[in-house]
N, C-alpha and C positions, 0 to 999 in steps of 0.2 A: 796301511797308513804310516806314513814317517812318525817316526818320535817326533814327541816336542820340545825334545830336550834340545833341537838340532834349527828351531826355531824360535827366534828374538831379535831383538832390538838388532843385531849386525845385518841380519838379512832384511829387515826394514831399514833400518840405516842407508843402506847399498840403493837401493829399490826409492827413495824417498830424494838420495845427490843426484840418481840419473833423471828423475822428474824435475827437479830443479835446473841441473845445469842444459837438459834439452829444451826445456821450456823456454828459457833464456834466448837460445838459438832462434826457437822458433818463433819467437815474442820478433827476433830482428827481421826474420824473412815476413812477420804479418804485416810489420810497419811499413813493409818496401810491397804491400800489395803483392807477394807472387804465389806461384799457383800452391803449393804445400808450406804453410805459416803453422800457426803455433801449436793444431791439435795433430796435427800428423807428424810432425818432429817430437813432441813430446810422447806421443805414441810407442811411435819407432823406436825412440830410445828408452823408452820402461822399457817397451816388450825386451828389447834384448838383454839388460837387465836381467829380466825376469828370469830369460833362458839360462843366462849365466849362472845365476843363484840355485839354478836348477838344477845344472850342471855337477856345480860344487857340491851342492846338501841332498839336491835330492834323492840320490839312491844310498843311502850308509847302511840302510837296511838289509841290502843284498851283497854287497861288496865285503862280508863276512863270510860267502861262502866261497868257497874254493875252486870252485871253477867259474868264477865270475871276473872279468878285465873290463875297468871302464876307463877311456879317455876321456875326460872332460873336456878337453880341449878342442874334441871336433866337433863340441858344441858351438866354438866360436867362428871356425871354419864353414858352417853353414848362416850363419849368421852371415857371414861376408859375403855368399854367394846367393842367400834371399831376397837381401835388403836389396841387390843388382836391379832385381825387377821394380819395385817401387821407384828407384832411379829413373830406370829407361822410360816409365810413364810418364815421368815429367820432362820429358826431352823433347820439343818440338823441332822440326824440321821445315823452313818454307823457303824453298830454292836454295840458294846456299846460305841463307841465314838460320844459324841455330840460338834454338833458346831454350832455357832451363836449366843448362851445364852446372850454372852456380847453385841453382835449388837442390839437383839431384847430389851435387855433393854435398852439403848443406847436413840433407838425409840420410846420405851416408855415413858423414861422419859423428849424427846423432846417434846413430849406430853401437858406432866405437865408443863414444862416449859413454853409451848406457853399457855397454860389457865391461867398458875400462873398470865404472862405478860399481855394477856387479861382482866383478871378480875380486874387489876389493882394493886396487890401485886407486884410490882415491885423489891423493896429490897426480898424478896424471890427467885424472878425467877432469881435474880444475883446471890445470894448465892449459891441457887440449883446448878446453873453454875457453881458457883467457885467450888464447893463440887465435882461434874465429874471433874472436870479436876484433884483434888487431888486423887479421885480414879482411872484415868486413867494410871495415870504417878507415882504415889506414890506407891500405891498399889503391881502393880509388882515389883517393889524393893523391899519390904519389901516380898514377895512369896520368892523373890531369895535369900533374904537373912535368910529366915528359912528354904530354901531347902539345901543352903551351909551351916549352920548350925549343919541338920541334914539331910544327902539323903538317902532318900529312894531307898529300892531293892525292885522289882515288875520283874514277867514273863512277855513277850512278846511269843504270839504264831503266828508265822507267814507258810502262805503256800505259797508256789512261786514255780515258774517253774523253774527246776534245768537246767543246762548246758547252762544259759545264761548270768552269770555270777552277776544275782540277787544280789547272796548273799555279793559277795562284796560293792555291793551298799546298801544293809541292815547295814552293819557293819562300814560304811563309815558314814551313812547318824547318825546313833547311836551316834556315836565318836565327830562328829558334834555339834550335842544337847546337848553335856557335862556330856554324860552318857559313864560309862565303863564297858564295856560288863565281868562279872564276870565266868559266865559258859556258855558253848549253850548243847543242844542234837538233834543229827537230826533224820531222818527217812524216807524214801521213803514211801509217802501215797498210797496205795494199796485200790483205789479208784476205778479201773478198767477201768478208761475212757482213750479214743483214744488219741496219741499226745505223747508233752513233760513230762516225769515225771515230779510229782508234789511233792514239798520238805515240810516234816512237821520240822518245825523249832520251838526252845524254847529255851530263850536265859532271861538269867538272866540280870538285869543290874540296876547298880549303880549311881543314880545322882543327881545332881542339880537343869535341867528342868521340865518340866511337862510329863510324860511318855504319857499321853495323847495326847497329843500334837505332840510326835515322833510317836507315832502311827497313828495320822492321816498324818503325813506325809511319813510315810511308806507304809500307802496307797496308793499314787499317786507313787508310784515306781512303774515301766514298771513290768513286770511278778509277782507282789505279788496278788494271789489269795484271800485268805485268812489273817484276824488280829485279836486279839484278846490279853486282857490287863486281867491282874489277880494280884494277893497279894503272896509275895513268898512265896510259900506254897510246891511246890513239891523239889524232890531230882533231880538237874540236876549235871553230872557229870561234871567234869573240862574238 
């Protein structure tokens, strides 16, 4: 067993800022609904904390003898390449729309924060802190305001099951997002399978938002098959 001489208030101290300041973090990802909010960021970052503190104090007991070498430092070095996997789970993939980039960092760099706080850099693991929160809240203002700026026109290719009234909820949901639909072209896809025809759709559009972002929510629309996002490039009629 350690001494307990090598245990107090510094090593709670340490262990007590990384639950605070990841807590914090993950108080912002719970408010914005995404998939790892406040108990898995405050998690993440005790635990690595935890490692850290471990790192530092917990062997003194052995590192008196003479043939014993510990780096503590590649305690943190596994830390960077663990925490990787908790990222990659929150990374989704559907067609070329990704999502999750911002959570998995998010978690990562609750990470950081709870070794900063562990290791005892404390003015760091604050700043780091302040530093997210200015890119959480600051950052998309300033996307929005060089989208309204300058908006971008990009195609939308959508498939969806015609005669269900899809397409009004494509064009509602578009209108929504601050985009205005410039041309469409449509097409019955001649795909040969049994059922509801299937609508090829391609729809220009002008905006603000993130076209990404309308497209994965044009995803979770009841009968849309098929999505796909591109650069205007083709001739769509008016």
């Amino acid at each position: 067993m350690q001494d307990l001489s090598v245990q107090g208030w510094e090593q709670l101290a340490a262990l007590l800022l990384a639950l605070v300041l990841c807590s914090l973090i993950g108080l912002e990802r719970q408010f914005r609904q995404k998939s790892a909010g406040l108990r898995t960021h405050t998690l993440v970052g005790l635990g690595a904390a935890l490692f850290i503190v471990v790192g530092k104090y917990g062997f003194g007991d052995v590192l008196t003898r003479p043939d014993v070498v510990l780096d503590p430092s590649r305690v943190a070095a596994q830390i960077v390449s663990g925490v990787g996997f908790i990222g990659a789970g929150l990374v989704f993939v559907r067609r070329d729309i990704v999502r999750g980039l911002t959570t998995a960092a998010a978690v990562w760099l609750s990470a950081a924060v709870g070794t900063a706080a562990g290791a005892g850099l404390w003015v760091v693991a604050i700043a780091v802190t302040t530093a997210y929160f200015v890119v959480a809240f600051c950052y998309p203002w300033i996307l929005r305001w060089g989208a309204q700026a300058q908006p971008a026109t990009s195609l939308i290719h959508v498939g969806y099951e015609g005669g269900r009234g899809v397409l009004r909820s494509i064009v509602t949901q578009a209108t929504r997002s601050g985009f205005v639909i410039q041309a469409v072209r449509s097409q019955r896809a001649e795909d040969g399978r049994p059922g509801p025809a299937v609508i090829d759709l391609v729809m220009r559009v002008q905006g603000k938002g993130d076209v990404n972002e309308l497209a994965a929510d044009l995803w979770e629309t009841p009968g849309v098959h098929r999505i796909d996002v591109g650069p205007d490039e083709e001739d769509v009629q008016e």
